[in-house]
ZAMI-89952 format. One record per residue (C-alpha): residue in three letters; x, y, z; residue number from 1. Coordinates in nm, 3 decimals. Last residue first. Layout:
<rs>
R   type         u         v         w   seq
R    ala         X         Y         Z   NUM
...
</rs>
This chain:
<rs>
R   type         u         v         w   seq
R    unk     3.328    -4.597    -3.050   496
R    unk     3.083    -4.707    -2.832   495
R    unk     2.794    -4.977    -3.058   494
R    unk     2.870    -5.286    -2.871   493
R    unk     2.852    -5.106    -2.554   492
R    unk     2.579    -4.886    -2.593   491
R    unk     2.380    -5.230    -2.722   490
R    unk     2.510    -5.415    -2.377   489
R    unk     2.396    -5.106    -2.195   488
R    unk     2.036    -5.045    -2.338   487
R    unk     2.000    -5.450    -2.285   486
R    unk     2.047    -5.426    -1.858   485
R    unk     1.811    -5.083    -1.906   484
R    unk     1.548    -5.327    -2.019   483
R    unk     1.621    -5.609    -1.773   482
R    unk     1.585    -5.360    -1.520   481
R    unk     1.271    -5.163    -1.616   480
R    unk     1.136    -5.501    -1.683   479
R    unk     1.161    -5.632    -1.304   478
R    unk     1.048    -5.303    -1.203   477
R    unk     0.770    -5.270    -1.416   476
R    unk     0.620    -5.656    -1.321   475
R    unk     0.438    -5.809    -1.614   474
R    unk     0.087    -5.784    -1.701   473
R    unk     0.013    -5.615    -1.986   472
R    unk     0.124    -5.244    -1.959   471
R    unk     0.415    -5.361    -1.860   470
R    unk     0.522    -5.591    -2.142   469
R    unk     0.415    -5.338    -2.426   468
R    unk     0.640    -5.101    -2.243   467
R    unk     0.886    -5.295    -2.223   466
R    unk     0.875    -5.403    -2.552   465
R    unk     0.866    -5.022    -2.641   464
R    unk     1.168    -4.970    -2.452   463
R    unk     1.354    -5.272    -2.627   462
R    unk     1.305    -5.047    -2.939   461
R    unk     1.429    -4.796    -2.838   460
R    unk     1.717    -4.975    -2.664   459
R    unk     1.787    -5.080    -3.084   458
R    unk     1.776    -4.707    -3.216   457
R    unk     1.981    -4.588    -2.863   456
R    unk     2.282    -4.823    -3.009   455
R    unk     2.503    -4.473    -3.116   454
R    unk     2.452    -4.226    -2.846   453
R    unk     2.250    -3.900    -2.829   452
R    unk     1.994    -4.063    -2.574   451
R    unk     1.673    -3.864    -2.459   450
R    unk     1.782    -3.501    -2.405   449
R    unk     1.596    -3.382    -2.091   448
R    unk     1.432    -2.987    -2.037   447
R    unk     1.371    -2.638    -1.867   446
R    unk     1.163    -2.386    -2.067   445
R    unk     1.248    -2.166    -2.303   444
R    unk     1.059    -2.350    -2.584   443
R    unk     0.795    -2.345    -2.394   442
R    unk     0.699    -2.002    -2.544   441
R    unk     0.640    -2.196    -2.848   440
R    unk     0.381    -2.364    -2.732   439
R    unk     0.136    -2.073    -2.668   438
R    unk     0.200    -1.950    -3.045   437
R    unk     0.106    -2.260    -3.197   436
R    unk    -0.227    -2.233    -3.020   435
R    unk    -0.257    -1.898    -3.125   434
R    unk    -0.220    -1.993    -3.466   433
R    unk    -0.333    -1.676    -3.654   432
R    unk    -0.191    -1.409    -3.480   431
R    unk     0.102    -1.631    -3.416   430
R    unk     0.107    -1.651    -3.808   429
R    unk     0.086    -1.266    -3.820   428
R    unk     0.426    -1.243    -3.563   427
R    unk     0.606    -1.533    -3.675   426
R    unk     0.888    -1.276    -3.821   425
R    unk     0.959    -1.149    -3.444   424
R    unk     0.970    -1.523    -3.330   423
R    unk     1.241    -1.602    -3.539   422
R    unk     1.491    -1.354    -3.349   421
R    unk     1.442    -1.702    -3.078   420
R    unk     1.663    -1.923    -3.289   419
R    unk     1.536    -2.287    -3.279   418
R    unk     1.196    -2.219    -3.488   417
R    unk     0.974    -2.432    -3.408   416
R    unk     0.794    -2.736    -3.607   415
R    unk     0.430    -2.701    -3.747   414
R    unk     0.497    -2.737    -4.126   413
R    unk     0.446    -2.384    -4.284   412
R    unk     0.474    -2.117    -4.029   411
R    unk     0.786    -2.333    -3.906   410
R    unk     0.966    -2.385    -4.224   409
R    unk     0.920    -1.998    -4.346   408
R    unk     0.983    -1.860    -4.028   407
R    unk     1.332    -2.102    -4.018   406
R    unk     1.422    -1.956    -4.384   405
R    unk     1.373    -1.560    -4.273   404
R    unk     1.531    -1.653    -3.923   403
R    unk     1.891    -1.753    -4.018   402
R    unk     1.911    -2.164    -3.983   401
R    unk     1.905    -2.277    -4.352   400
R    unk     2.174    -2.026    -4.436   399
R    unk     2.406    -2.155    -4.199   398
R    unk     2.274    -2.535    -4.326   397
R    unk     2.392    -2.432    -4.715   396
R    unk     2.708    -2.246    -4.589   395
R    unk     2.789    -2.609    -4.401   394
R    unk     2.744    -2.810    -4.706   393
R    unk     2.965    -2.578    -4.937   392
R    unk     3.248    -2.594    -4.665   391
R    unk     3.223    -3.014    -4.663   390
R    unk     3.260    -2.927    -5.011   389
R    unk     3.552    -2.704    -5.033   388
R    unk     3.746    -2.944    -4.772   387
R    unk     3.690    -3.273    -4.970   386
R    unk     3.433    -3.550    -4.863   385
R    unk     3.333    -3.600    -4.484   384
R    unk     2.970    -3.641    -4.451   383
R    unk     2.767    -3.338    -4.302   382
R    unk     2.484    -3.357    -4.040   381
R    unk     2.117    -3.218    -4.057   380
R    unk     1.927    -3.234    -3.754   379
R    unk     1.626    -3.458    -3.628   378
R    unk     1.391    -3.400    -3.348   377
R    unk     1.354    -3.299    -2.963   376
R    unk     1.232    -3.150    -2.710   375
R    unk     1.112    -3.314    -2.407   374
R    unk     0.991    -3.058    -2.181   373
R    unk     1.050    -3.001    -1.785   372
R    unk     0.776    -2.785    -1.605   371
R    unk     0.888    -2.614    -1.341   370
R    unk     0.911    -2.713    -0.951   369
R    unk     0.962    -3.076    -1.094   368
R    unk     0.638    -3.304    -1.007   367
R    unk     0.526    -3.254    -1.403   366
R    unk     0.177    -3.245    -1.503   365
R    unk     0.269    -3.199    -1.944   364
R    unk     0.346    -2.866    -2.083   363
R    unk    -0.001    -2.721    -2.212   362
R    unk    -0.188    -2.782    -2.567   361
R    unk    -0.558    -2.620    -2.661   360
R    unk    -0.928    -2.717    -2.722   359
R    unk    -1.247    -2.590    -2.837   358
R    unk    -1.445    -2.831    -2.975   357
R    unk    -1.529    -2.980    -3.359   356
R    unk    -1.648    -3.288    -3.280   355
R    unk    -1.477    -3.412    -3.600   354
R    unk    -1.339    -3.247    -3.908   353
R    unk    -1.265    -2.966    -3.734   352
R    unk    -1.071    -3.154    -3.412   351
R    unk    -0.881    -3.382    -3.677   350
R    unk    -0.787    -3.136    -3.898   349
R    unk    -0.642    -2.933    -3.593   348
R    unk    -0.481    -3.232    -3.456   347
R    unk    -0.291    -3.253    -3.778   346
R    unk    -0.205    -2.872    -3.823   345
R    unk    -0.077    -2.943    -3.452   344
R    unk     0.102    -3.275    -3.481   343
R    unk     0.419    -3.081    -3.528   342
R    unk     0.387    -3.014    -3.128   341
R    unk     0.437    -3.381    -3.106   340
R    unk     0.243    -3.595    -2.909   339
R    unk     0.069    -3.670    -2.602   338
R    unk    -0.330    -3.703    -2.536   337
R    unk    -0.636    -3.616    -2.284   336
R    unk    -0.961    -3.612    -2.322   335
R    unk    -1.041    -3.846    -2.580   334
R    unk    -1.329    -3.965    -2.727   333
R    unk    -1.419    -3.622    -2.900   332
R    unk    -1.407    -3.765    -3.233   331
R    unk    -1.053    -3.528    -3.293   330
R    unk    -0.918    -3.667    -3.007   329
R    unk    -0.994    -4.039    -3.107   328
R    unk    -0.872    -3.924    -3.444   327
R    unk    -0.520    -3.813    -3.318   326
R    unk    -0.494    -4.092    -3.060   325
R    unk    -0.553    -4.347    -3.363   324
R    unk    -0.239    -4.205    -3.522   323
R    unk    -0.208    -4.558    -3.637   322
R    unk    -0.493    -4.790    -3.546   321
R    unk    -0.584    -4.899    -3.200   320
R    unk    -0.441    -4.674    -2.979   319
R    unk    -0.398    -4.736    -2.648   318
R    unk    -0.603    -4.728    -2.360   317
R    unk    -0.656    -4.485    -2.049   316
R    unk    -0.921    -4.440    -1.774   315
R    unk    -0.983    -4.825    -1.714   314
R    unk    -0.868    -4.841    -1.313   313
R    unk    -0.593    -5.089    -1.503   312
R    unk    -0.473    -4.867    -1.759   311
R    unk    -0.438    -4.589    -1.602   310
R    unk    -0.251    -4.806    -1.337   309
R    unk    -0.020    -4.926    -1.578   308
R    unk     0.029    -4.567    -1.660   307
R    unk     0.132    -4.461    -1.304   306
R    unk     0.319    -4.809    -1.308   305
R    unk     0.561    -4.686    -1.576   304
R    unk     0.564    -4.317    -1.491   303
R    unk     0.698    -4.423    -1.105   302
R    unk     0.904    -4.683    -1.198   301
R    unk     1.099    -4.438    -1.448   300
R    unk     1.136    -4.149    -1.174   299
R    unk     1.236    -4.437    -0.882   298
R    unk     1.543    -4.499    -1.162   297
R    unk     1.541    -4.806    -1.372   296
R    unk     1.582    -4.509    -1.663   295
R    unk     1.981    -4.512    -1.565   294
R    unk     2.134    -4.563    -1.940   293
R    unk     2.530    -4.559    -1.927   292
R    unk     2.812    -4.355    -2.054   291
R    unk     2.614    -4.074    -2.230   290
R    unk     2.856    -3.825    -1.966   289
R    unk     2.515    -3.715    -1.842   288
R    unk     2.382    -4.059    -1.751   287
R    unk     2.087    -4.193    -1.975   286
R    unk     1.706    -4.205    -1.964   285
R    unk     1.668    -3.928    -1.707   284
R    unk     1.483    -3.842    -1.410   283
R    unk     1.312    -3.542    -1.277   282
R    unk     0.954    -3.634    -1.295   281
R    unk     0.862    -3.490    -1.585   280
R    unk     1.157    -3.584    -1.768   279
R    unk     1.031    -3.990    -1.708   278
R    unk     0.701    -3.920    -1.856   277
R    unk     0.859    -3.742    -2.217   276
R    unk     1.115    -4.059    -2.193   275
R    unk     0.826    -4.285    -2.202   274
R    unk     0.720    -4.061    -2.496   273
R    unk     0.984    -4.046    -2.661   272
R    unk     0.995    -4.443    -2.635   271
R    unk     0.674    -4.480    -2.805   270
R    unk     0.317    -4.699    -2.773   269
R    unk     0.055    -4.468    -2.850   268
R    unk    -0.182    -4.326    -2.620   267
R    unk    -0.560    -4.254    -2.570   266
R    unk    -0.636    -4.102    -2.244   265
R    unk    -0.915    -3.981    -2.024   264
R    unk    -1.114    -4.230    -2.228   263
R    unk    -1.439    -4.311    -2.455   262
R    unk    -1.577    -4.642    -2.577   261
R    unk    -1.607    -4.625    -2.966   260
R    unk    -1.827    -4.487    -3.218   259
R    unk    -1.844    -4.170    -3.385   258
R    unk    -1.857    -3.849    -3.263   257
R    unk    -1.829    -3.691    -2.900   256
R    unk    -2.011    -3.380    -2.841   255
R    unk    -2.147    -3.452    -2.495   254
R    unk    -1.784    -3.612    -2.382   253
R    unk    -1.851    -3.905    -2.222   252
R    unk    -1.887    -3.913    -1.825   251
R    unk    -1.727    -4.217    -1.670   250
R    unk    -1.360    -4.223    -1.837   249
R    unk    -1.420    -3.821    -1.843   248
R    unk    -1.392    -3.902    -1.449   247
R    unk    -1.093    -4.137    -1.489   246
R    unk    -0.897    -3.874    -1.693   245
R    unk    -1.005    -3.598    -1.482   244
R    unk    -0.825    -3.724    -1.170   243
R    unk    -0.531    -3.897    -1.315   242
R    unk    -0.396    -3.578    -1.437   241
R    unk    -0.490    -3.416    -1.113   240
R    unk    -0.230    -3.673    -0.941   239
R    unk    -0.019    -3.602    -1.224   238
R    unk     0.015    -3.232    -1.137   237
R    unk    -0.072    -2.917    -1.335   236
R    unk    -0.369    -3.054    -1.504   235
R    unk    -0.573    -2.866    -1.754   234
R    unk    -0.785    -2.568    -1.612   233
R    unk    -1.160    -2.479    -1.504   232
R    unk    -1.277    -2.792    -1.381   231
R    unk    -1.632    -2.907    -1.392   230
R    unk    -1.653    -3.224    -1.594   229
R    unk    -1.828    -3.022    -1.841   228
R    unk    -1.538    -2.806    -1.843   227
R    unk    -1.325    -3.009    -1.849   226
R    unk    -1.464    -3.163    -2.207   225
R    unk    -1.486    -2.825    -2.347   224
R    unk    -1.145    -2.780    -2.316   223
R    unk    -1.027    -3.115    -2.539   222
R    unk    -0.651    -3.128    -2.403   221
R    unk    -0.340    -3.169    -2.590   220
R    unk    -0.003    -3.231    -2.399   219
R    unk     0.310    -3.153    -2.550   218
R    unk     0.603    -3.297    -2.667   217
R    unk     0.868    -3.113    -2.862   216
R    unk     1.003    -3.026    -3.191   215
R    unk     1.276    -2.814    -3.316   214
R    unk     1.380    -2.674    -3.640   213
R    unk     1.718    -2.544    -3.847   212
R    unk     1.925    -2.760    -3.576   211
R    unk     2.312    -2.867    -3.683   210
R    unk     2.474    -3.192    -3.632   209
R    unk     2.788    -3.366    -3.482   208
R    unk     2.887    -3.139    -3.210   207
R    unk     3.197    -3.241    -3.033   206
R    unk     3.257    -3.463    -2.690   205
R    unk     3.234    -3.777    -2.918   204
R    unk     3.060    -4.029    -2.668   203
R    unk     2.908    -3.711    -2.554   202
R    unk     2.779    -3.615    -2.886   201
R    unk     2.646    -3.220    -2.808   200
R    unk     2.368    -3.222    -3.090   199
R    unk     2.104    -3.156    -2.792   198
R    unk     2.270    -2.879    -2.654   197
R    unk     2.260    -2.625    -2.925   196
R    unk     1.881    -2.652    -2.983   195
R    unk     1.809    -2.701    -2.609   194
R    unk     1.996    -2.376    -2.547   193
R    unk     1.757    -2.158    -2.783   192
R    unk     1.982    -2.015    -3.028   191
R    unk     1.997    -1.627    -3.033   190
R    unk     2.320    -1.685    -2.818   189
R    unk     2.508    -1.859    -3.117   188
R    unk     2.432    -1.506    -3.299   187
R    unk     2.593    -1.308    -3.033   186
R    unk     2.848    -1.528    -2.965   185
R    unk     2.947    -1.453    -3.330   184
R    unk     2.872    -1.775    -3.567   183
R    unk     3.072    -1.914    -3.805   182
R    unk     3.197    -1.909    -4.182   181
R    unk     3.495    -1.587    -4.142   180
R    unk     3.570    -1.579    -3.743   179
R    unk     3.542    -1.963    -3.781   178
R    unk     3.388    -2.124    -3.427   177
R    unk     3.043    -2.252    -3.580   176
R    unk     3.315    -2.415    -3.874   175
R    unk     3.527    -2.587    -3.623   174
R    unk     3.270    -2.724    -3.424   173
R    unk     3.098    -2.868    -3.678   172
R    unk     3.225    -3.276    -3.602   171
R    unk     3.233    -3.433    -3.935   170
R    unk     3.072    -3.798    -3.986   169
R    unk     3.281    -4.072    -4.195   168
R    unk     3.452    -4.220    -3.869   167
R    unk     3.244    -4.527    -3.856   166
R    unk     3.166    -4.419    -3.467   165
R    unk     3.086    -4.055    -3.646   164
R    unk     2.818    -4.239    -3.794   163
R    unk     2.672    -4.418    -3.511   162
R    unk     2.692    -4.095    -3.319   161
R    unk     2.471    -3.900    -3.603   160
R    unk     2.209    -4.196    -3.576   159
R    unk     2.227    -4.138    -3.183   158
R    unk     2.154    -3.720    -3.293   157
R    unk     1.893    -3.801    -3.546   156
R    unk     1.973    -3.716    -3.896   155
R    unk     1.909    -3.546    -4.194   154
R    unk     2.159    -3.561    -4.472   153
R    unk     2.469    -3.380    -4.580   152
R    unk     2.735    -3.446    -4.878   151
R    unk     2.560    -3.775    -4.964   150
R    unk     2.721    -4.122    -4.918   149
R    unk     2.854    -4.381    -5.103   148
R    unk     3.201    -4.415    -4.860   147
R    unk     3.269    -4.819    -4.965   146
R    unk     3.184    -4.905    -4.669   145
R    unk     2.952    -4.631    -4.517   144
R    unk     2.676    -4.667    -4.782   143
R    unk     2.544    -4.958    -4.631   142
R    unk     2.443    -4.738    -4.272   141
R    unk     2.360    -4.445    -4.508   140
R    unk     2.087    -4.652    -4.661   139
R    unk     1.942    -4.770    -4.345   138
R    unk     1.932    -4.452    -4.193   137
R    unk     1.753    -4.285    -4.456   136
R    unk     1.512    -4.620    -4.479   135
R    unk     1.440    -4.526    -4.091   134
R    unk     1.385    -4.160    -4.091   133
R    unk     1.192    -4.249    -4.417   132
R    unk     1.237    -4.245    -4.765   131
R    unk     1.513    -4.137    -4.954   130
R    unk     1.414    -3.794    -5.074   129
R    unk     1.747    -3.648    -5.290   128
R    unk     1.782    -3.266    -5.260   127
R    unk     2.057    -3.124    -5.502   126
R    unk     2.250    -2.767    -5.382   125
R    unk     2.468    -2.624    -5.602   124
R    unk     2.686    -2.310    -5.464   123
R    unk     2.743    -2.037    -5.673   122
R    unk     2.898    -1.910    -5.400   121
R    unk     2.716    -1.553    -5.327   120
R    unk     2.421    -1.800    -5.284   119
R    unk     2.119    -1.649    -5.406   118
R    unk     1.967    -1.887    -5.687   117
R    unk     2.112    -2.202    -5.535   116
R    unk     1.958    -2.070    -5.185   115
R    unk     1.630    -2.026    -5.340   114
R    unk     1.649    -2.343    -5.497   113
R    unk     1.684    -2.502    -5.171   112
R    unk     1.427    -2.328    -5.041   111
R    unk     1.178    -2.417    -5.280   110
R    unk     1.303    -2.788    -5.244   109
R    unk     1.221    -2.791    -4.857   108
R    unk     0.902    -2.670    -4.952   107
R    unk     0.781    -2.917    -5.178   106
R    unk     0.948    -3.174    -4.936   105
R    unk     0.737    -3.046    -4.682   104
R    unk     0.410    -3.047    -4.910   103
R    unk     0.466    -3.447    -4.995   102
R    unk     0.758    -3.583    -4.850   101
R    unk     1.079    -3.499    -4.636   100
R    unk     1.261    -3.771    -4.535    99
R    unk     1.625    -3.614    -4.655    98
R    unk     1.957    -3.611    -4.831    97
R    unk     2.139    -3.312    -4.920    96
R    unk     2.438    -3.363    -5.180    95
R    unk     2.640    -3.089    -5.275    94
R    unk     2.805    -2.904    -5.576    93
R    unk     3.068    -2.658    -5.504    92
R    unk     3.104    -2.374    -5.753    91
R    unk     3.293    -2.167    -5.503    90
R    unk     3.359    -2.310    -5.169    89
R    unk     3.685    -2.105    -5.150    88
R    unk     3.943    -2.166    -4.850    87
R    unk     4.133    -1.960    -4.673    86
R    unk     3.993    -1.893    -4.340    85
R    unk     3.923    -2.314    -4.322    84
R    unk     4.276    -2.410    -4.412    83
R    unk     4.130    -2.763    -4.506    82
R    unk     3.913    -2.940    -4.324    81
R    unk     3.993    -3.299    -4.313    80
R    unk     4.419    -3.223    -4.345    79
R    unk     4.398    -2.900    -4.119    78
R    unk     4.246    -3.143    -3.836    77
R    unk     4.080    -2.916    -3.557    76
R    unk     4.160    -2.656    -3.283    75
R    unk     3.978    -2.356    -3.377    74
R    unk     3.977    -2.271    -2.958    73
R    unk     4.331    -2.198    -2.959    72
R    unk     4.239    -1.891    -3.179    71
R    unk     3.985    -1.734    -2.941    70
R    unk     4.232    -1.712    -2.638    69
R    unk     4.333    -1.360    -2.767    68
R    unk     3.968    -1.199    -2.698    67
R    unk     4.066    -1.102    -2.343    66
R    unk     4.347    -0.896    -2.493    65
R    unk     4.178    -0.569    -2.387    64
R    unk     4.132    -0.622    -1.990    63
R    unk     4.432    -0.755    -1.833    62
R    unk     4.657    -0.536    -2.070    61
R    unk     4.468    -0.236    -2.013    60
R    unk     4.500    -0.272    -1.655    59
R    unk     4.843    -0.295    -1.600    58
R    unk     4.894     0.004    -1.867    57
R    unk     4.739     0.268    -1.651    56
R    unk     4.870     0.125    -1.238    55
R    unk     5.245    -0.046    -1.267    54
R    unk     5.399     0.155    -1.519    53
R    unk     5.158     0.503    -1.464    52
R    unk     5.245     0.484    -1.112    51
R    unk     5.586     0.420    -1.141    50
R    unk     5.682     0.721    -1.423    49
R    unk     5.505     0.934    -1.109    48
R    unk     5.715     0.840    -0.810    47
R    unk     6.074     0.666    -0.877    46
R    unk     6.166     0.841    -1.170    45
R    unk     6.020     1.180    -1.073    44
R    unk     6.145     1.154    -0.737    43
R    unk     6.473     1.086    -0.886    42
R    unk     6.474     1.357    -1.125    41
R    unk     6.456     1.583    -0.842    40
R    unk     6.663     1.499    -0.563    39
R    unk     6.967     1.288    -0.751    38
R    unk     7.046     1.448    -1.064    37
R    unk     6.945     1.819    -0.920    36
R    unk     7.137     1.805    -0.602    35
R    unk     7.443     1.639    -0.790    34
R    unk     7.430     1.958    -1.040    33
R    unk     7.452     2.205    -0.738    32
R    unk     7.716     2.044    -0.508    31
R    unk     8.023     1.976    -0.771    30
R    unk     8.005     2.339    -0.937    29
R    unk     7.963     2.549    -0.678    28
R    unk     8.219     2.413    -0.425    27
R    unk     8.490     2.419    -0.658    26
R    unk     8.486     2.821    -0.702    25
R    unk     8.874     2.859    -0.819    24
R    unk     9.057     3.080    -0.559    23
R    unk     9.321     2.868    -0.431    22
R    unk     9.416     2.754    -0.768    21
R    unk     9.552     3.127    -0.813    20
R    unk     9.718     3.152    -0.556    19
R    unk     9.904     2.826    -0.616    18
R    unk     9.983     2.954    -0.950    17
R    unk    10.149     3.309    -0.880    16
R    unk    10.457     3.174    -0.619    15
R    unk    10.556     2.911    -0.870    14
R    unk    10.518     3.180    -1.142    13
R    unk    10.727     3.414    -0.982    12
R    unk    11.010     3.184    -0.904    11
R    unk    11.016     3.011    -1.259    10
R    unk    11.059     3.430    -1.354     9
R    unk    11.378     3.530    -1.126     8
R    unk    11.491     3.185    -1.242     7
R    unk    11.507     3.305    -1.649     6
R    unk    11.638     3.616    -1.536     5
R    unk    11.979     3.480    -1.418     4
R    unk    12.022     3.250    -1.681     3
R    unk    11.980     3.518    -1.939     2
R    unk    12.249     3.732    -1.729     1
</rs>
């Protein structure tokens, strides 16, 4: 009976279930949720998340890391300077010698102890005066055995290269590129480019020296004078040049002084200046990469025998005495002469205390489009010695550059300014020097950088035999060669 039953329900069931599985809604669930997955968070996936990938933060990362490179740029020797972000130049005491005398090295030592005095450091500074540009060189050339040398000291940029040559010179580079002791581009781009360019060792490819002042050659004209010759501006092109120097060679100056034959031009035997008369022309004295000297161009012929010529039609002579084209200017004997721009207190003197005419500076004739200046002078380089003081001596020339202490230098000794911020301190003395004033907006002009290579001291020289030569009788061309023949065999001797 139990048995019985128990199949009458396995029967019912086995009829019930398939019924029952027949009317589950399948379709519902398995359609619905693969519509949604696939349709519409895959055109969200594929569509908008895309654009902002590829598009939005593309272009921020192209633009705001930029700056990143900056680091590779410190590249330098961690043993000779030190961990440069990290180190501490406190208490440091430095060497600085210099050439300065009389009222400049009063001044330079004024600043000095200004710095020592204001330094967040307590950085010592001690000024030494060691004679001149020459006995300076001198005694840093026997110092460099035995390493008896100052912390810093003043020097030209081919003294600088024979230096670094010895290997006791530091390139700056990596301190004008520290994010804590340099320069922002900003501040590097209130430097006038000659200022930063003309420290650029080729030889060395790195930046031996730093610029608190600038020089530059100019040409100083006695006004009055062309004016009685009857022209109403200085000359523009040589050919004018020549022009009014042969007729003031004929018709003295009415207010000369003193005694003496006068000229259209007095000069002085230099190798800037040969180099001031080449850069007018478009030439050079040496090949860009500082690998060879090329003044036996058609530019250096042509300002050699243009002189020579001067010299032979008997409008132009040279100096007879030291500075002797300052006083002949001064007297009123001179029309026309070249020299420093940190002549011009000196010129001045010389123009009161003599004929006492109006008179003014201009670029020199030029046959460039623009005038092309030679502008030079001495930096300050520092010695390698010990990380913290090599820092010291560097914090000392930062501060020597910054506009307050360059306004004080220039408005004092005649030299520029080499960041161009300076000129909005200079304002009264401009007012006051209008001269000055005038040649310092040439400071933005084109220029040439005579020769920043070790050996240039001795091809100066054998420039100034040349000239000599020249100017005599002997052939220019024939010089010019033999001259620039020498200028290799000393770069040569003295490459590093």
């Amino acid at each position: 009976m139990k048995t019985r039953k128990l199949m009458t329900l396995l029967i019912v069931l086995a009829l019930i279930v398939p019924f029952i599985a027949s009317c589950r809604p399948a379709p519902i669930e398995t359609e619905a949720p693969e519509r949604e997955a696939v349709e519409e968070p895959a055109d969200e996936a594929t569509e908008e998340p895309a654009d902002e990938a590829t598009e939005e933060p593309v272009d921020e990362a192209t633009e705001e890391p930029e700056p990143i490179p900056e680091p590779e740029a410190l590249d330098y020797d961690v043993e000779i300077y030190g961990e440069l972000e990290n180190l501490d130049p406190r208490e440091q005491i430095v060497t600085f010698w210099y050439q300065h005398s009389g009222s400049r090295e009063e001044l330079m030592l004024s600043l000095i102890d200004d710095f020592n005095r204001s330094n967040e450091w307590g950085i010592t500074v001690q000024g030494e005066y060691q004679g001149s540009y020459d006995e300076l060189y001198q005694k840093i050339v026997a110092g460099i055995p035995a390493k008896q040398l100052p912390s810093m000291a003043v020097a030209y940029q081919n003294q600088a290269a024979t230096y670094a040559g010895q290997g006791v010179l530091l390139a700056l580079d990596p301190y004008i590129e520290s994010a804590k002791w340099g320069y922002s581009k900003e501040e590097l781009d209130d430097f006038f480019p000659i200022a930063l360019a003309a420290d650029y060792l080729p030889q060395f490819e790195a930046r031996y020296g730093w610029p608190p002042y600038k020089s530059m050659e100019v040409m100083y004209y006695n006004e009055d004078w062309l004016s009685e010759l009857g022209y109403t501006d200085s000359p523009k092109t040589w050919d004018e040049f020549a022009e009014m120097a042969c007729a003031a060679a004929e018709q003295p100056f009415s207010g000369a002084t003193g005694e003496g034959q006068s000229y259209g031009y007095v000069y002085s035997i230099d190798a800037s200046r040969f180099a001031t008369f080449v850069f007018s022309r478009g030439g050079n004295i040496i090949n860009e990469n500082g690998t060879g000297y090329i003044f036996n161009s058609p530019e250096g012929y042509e300002a050699l025998t243009f002189l020579k010529d001067l010299v032979e039609r008997g409008c132009a002579s040279q100096q007879t005495e030291r500075y002797g084209d300052q006083s002949d200017f001064g007297a009123g004997r001179s029309l026309f002469t070249v020299s420093s721009i940190s002549g011009l207190p000196y010129y001045k003197s010389a123009v009161d205390d003599g004929a006492g005419f109006s008179w003014s500076v201009n670029p020199l004739p030029h046959t460039t489009p623009e005038p092309r200046m030679n502008i030079y002078g001495a930096s300050i380089s520092i010695f390698e010695s010990t990380p913290e003081e090599q820092l010291a001596s560097w914090l000392f020339l930062k501060w020597l550059s910054e506009p307050e202490q360059q306004k004080t230098w220039a408005s004092s000794t005649g030299y520029f300014p080499t960041r161009a911020s300076a000129a909005e301190l200079l304002s009264n003395y401009f007012a006051e020097h209008p001269t000055y004033e005038k040649a310092f907006g040439f400071m933005s002009m084109d220029y040439g950088i005579e020769s920043p290579v070790a050996g240039y001291d001795e091809c100066r020289a054998s420039i100034e035999e040349m000239l000599t030569a020249v100017l005599g009788s002997a052939d220019a061309q024939a010089q010019l060669d033999v001259t620039v023949e020498h200028c290799n065999e000393y770069l040569e001797e003295a490459a590093p």
